[in-house]
N, C-alpha and C positions, 0 to 999 in steps of 0.2 A: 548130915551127909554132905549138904552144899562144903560145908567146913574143911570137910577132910577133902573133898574134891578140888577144891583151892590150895591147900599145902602141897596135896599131892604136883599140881601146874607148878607153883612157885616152887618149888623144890628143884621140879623136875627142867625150869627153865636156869634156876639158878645152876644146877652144875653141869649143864649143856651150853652156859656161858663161861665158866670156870674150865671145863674142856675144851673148850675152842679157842679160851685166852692161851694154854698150854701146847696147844698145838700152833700157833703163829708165834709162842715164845722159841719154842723149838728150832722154827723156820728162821724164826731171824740169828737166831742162834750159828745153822749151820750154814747159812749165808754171810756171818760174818767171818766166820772161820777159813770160807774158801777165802776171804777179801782177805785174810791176813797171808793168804799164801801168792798176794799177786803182786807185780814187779811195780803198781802203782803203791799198796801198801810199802814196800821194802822202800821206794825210793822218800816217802813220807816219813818212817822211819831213819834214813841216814838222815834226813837233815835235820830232822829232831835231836837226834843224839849227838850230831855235829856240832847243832846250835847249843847244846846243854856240854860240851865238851865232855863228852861223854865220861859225866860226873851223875851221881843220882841226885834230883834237887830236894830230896830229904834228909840222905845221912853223909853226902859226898863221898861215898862210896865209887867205883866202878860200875855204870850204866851200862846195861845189857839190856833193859826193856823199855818198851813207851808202851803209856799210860793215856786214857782217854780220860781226860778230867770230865767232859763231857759229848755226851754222842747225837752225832745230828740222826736228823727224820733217814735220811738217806746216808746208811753206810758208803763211807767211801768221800765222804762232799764236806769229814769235817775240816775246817782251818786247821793248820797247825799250831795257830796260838792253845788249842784247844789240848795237845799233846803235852806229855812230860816226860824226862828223862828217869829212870828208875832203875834201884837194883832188884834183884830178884826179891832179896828179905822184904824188904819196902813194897814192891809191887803184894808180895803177896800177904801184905800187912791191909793194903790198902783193899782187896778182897775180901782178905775174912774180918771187912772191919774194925779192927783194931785201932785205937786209937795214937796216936804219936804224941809222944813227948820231946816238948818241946822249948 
């Protein structure tokens, strides 16, 4: 009895941790989305795609998007070295994982 009263806790703690991860994925989620609609995002954006001459740095293509190679603790605070210039194909290559030939 003790047994199953123990699975039933670990169970019961494991997907009440598993739910709360998805609820702050969520958060962060729709907190980044507002950041991409602010005049500080847009202004990090031109000079990202200024600086990449708005070429995509995978296929040299036409840059229309930037790309977070990587994303700090706090949206909004990454360097722009951290940015890339991207076309759409490409950007959306780099989401569904795909890999690039190269």
């Amino acid at each position: 009895m003790d047994e199953i009263l123990y699975l039933i806790a670990f169970f019961g703690v494991y997907f009440i941790q598993a739910w709360w991860r998805e609820v702050q994925r969520k958060k962060r989620k729709e907190y980044y989305n507002e950041y991409l609609k602010t005049e500080d995002w847009q202004r990090k954006r031109y000079v990202v795609l200024k600086r990449d001459n708005w070429t995509c740095v995978k296929c040299g293509a036409d840059a229309t998007q930037v790309h977070h190679k990587k994303y700090a603790r706090n949206i909004g605070k990454e360097p722009v070295k951290w940015l890339i210039s991207l076309c759409k194909t490409c950007h959306e290559k780099l989401h569904s994982k795909v890999k690039f030939i190269q």
